[in-house]
C-alpha positions in Angstrom: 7.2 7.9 -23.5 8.1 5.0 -21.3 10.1 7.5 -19.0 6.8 9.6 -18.5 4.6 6.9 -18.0 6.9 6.3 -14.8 7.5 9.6 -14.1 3.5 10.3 -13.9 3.5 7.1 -12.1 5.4 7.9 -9.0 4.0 11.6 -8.8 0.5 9.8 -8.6 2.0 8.0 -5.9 2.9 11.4 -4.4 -0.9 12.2 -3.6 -1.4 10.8 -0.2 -4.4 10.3 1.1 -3.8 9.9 4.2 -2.1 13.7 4.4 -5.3 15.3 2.3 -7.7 13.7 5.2 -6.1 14.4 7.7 -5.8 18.0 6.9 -9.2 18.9 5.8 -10.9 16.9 8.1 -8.9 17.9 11.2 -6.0 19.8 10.1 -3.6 18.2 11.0 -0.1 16.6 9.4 -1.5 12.7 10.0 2.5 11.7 9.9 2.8 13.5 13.5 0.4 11.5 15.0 -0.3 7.8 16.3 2.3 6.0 14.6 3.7 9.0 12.1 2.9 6.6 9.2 0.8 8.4 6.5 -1.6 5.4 5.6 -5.0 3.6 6.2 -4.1 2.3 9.9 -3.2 5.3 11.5 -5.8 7.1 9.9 -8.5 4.6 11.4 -6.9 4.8 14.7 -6.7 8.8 14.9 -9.2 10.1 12.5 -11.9 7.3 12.8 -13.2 4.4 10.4 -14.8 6.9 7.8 -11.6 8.9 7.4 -9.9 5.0 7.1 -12.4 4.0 4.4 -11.7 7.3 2.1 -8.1 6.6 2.4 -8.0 3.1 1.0 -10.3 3.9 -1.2 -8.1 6.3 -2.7 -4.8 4.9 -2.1 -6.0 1.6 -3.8 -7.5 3.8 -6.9 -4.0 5.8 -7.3 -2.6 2.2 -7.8 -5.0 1.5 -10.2 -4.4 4.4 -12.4 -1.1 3.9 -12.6 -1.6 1.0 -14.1 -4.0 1.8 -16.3 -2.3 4.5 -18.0 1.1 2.4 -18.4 -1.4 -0.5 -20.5 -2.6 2.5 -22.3 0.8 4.0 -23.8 2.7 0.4 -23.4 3.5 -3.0 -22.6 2.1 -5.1 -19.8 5.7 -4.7 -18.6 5.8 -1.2 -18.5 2.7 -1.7 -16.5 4.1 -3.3 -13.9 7.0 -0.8 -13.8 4.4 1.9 -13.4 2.9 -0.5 -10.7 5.9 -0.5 -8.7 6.8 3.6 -9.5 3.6 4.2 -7.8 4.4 2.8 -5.1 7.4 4.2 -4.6 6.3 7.6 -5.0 3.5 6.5 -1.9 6.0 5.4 0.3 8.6 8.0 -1.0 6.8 11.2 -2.1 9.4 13.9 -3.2 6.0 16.4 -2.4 6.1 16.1 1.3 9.9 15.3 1.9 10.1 11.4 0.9 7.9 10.8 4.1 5.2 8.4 3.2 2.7 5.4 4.0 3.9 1.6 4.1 2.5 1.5 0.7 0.0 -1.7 1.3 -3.5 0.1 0.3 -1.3 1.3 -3.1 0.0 -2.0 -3.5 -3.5 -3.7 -3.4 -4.7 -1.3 -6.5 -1.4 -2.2 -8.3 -2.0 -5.9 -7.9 -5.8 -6.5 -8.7 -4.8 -4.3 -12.3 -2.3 -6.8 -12.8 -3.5 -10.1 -12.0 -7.0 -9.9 -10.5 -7.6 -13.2 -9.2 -4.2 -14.0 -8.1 -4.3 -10.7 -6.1 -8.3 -11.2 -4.4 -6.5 -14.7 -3.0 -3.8 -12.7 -1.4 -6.0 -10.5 -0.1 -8.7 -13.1 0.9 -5.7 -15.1 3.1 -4.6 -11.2 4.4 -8.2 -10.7 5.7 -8.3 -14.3 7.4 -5.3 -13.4 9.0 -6.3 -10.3 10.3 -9.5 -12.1 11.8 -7.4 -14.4 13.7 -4.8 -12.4 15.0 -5.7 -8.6 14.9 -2.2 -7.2 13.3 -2.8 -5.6 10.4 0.9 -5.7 9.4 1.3 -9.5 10.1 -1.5 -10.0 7.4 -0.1 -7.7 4.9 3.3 -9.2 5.0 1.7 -12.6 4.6 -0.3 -11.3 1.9 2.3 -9.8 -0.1 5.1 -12.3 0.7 2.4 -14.6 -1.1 1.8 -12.0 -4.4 5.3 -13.4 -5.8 4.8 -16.7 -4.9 1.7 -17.3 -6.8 2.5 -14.9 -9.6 5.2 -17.1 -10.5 2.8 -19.5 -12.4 2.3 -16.4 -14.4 6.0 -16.3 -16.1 9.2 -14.6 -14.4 8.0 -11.2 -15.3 5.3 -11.3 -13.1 7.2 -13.0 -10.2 9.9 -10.5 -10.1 7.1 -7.7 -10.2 5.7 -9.0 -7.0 9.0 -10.0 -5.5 9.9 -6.2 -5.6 6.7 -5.5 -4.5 7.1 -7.5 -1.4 10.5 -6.2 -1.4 9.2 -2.7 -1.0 6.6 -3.5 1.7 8.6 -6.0 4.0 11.6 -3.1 4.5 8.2 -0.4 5.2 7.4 -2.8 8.0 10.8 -3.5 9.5 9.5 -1.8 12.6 6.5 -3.7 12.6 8.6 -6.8 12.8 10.5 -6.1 15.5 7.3 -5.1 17.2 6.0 -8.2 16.3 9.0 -10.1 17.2 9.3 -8.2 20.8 5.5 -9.2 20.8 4.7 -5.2 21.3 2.7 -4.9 18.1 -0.7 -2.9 18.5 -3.7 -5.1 17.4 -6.2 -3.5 15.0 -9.1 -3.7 18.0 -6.3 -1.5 20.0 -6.5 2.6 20.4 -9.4 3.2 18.0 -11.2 6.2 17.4 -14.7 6.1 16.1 -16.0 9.0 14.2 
């Protein structure tokens, strides 16, 4: 049952967003255009805030579910197994060649099922550093390179669950941090489409 739960997991992961939008609303394969990344940002930046909003919504909501059926058939740990599954199946979906998002929107669902409050004061310091220096990857990294450290108050179980996590998000952005590094990292106010 346990192998299921995962199994379910990561194919719910498979369902991106990002690549549903983008074809129904334009018809087009998102991961060939703006940055080729199949999540939230791009979508804002070539399909427009509305076409952001759905994504996240949806991405976040996959992570959630995930979660939710783990707790329902097992442990808390096999919930954060599912947690992370999910994510892997986002950023790695064996449905559209293992070419996936960053996993960040996923991430967030995955994290407020788990620990709520730890995870709104993640995202809270994410959002204030979005605000202050427009790069949406700088605040996620901060965000989740934080997830681990406060969830180690929780017990080791939790803290490993978020160091993979982070794990899984810092090697999505590796780019971004050479971008960063090179200081060539698009803001969030840069090359936005409004629909």
């Amino acid at each position: 049952m346990q192998l299921l739960v995962l199994v379910i997991a990561y194919m719910l992961g498979n369902f991106s967003a990002s690549y549903v939008i983008g074809k129904l609303s334009a018809d087009i394969d998102i991961r060939k255009y703006g940055s080729g990344n199949a999540g939230t940002t791009n979508v804002m930046r070539t399909l427009g805030y509305k076409a952001a909003i759905f994504t996240l919504l949806i991405d976040c909501l996959k992570g959630v579910l995930a979660v939710y059926i783990a707790r329902k058939f097992g442990s808390e740990n096999l919930a954060m197994m599912a947690g992370v599954a999910v994510v892997v199946g986002h950023n790695w979906p064996a449905l559209l060649d293992f070419k996936g998002g960053k996993g960040i929107a996923t991430t967030i669902g995955v994290a407020l099922s788990i620990h709520f409050n730890t995870a709104l004061i993640c995202i809270f310091i994410g959002i204030i550093i979005l605000i202050l220096f427009k790069y949406v990857s700088l605040a996620a990294m901060i965000a989740i390179t934080l997830l681990p450290i406060f969830l180690i108050f929780q017990g080791w179980n939790y803290f490993v669950f978020g160091l993979v996590l982070c794990l899984l998000a810092v090697y999505r952005h590796r780019q971004n941090i050479q971008r960063l590094l090179q200081g060539t990292e698009s803001k969030i106010t840069e090359k936005l489409k409004v629909k």
